[in-house]
C-alpha positions as CSV (number, residue, x, y, z in Angstrom):
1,X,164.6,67.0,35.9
2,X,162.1,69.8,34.6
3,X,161.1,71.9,38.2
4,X,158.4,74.4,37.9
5,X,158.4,77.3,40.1
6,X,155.7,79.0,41.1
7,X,156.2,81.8,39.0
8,X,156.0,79.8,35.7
9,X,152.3,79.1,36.8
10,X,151.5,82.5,37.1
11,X,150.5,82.9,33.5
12,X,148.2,80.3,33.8
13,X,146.7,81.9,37.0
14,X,145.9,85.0,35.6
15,X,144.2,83.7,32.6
16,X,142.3,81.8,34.7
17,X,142.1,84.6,36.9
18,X,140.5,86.6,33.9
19,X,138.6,84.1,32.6
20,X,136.3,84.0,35.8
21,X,135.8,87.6,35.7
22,X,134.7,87.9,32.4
23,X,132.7,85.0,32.9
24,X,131.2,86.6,36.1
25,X,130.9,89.9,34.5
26,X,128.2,88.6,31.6
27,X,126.3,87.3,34.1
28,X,125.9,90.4,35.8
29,X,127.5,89.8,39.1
30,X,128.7,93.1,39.7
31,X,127.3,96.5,40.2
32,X,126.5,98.1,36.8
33,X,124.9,94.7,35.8
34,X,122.8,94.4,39.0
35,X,119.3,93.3,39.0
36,X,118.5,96.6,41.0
37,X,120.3,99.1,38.4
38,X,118.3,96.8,35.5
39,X,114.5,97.2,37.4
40,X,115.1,99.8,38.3
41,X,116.3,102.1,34.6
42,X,112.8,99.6,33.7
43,X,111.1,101.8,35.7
44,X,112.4,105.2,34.4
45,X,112.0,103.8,30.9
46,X,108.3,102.8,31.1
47,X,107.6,106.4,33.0
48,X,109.0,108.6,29.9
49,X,106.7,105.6,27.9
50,X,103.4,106.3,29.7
51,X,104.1,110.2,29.8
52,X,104.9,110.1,26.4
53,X,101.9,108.4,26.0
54,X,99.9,110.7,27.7
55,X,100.7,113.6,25.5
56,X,99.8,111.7,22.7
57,X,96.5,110.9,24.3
58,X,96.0,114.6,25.5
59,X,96.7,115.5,21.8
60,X,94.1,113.5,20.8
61,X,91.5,114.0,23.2
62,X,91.9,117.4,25.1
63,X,92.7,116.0,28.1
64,X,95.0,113.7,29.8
65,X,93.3,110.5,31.0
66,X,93.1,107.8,33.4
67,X,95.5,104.0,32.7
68,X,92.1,102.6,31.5
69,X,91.4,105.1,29.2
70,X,94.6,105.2,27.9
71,X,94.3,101.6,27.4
72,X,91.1,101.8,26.1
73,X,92.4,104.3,23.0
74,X,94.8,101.8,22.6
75,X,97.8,104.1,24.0
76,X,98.5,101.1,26.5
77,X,98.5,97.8,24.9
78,X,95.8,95.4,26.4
79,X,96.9,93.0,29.4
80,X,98.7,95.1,31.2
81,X,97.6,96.6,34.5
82,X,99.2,98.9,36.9
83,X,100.6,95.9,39.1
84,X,102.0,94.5,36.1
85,X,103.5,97.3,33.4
86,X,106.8,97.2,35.6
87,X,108.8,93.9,36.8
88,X,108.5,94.6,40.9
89,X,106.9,98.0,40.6
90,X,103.3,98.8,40.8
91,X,102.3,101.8,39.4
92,X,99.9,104.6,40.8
93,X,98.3,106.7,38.8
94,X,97.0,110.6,39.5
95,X,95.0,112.8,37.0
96,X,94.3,116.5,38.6
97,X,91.8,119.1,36.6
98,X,92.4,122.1,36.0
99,X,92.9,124.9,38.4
100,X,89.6,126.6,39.5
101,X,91.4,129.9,39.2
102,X,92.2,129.1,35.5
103,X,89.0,129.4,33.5
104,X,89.0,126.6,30.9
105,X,89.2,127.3,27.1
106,X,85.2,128.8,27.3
107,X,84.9,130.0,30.7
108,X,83.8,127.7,32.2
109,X,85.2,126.8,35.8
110,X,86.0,123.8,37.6
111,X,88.0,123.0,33.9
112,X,84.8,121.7,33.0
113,X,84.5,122.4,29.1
114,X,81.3,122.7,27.2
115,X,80.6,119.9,24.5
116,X,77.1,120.6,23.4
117,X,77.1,123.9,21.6
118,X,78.4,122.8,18.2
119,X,76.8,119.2,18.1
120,X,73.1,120.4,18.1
121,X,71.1,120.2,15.2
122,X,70.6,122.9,13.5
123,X,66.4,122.4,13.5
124,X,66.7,122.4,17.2
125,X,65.0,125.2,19.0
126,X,66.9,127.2,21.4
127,X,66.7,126.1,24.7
128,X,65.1,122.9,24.0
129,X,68.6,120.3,24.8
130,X,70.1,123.1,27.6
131,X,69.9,120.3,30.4
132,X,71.2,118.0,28.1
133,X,74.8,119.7,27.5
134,X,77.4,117.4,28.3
135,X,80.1,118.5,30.0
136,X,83.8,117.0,30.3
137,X,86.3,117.8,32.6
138,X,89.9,118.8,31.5
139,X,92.6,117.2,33.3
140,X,95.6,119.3,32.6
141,X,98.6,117.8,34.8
142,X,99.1,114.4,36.0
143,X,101.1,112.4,38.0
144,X,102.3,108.7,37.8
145,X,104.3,107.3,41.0
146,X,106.6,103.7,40.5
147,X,106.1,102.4,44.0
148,X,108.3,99.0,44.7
149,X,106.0,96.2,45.5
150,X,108.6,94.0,47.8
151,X,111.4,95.9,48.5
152,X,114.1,93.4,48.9
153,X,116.2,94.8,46.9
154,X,116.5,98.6,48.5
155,X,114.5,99.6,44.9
156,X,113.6,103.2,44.7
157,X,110.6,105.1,44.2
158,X,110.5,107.0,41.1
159,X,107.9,109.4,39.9
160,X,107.0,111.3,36.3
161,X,104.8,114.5,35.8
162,X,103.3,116.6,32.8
163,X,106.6,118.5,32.9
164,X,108.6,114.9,31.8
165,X,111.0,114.7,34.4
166,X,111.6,111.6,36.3
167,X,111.9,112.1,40.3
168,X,113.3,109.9,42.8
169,X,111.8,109.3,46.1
170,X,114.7,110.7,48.5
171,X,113.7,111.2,52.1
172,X,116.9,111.6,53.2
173,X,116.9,114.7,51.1
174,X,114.1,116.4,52.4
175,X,112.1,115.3,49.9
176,X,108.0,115.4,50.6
177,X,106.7,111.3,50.1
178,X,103.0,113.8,49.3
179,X,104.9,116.2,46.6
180,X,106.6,114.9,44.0
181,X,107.5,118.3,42.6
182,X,110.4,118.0,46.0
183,X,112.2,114.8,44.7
184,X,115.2,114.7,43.6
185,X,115.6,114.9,39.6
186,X,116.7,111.8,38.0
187,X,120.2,113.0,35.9
């Protein structure tokens, strides 16, 4: 008579046992592979992109610029929009010009810079183009905000400056939902 005890079975339990929750761990049904931790470092990700993007656009141009400009100068690929750059995240998207108390480059205020002095022809008499001088505002800090769109899943609000720190939205912190400069650093 051949009797098996529960503790021969054992064996096979635990391989089963570890079976499933290796199985369930590739899928992603525990914390670290969560949908939320996933969307979420998404977010952070395409904030350093875009920041880093603007620096390349502000080394280009002067200034930092606005998502269609950006796109535009082809430092965001076409197609995508602010709804759409991040899965369940639309993005909001602040340009601020310089400070009226810091003159720009040639004195100017209001960061407005003067375009028009070297591209005149030389032939041209002076004074004949002065209301004609173009000027262009210098945006020198900006601010791009990751809001969640549906919030089912308890997704936080991240944010990225001209300093290329990610925040996070923390109210229970203190933090002020109007200054991002008060969020909590990302580590």
């Amino acid at each position: 008579m051949n009797r098996r005890t529960p503790v021969h079975r054992l064996p096979v339990f635990l391989f089963g046992l570890l079976f499933v929750f290796t199985i369930l761990l590739q899928i992603g049904c525990f914390p670290s592979g969560h949908p939320k931790h996933a969307m979420e470092s998404a977010a952070r990700a395409t904030l350093h992109s875009v920041a880093t993007s603007q620096e390349a656009y502000r080394s280009a141009y002067g200034t930092y610029g606005t998502f269609d400009e950006l796109q535009n100068a082809q430092y965001i690929a076409q197609g995508f929009t602010a709804d759409n750059m991040i899965e369940m995240y639309t993005l909001t998207w602040e340009i601020f010009p310089a400070d009226e108390t810091e003159p720009a480059p040639d004195g100017t205020s209001d960061g407005e810079e003067s375009l028009g002095e070297d591209a005149q022809p030389e032939d041209v008499q002076d004074g004949e183009f002065e209301d004609q001088i173009e000027t262009m505002v210098v945006y020198d800090r900006f601010t791009i905000i990751a809001v969640p769109e549906v919030n089912r899943l308890s997704l936080r609000t991240f944010a990225i400056t001209e300093d290329f720190i990610v925040r996070v939205y923390n109210p229970d912190a203190g933090n002020d939902a109007e200054d991002v400069s008060t969020w909590d650093e990302v580590q």
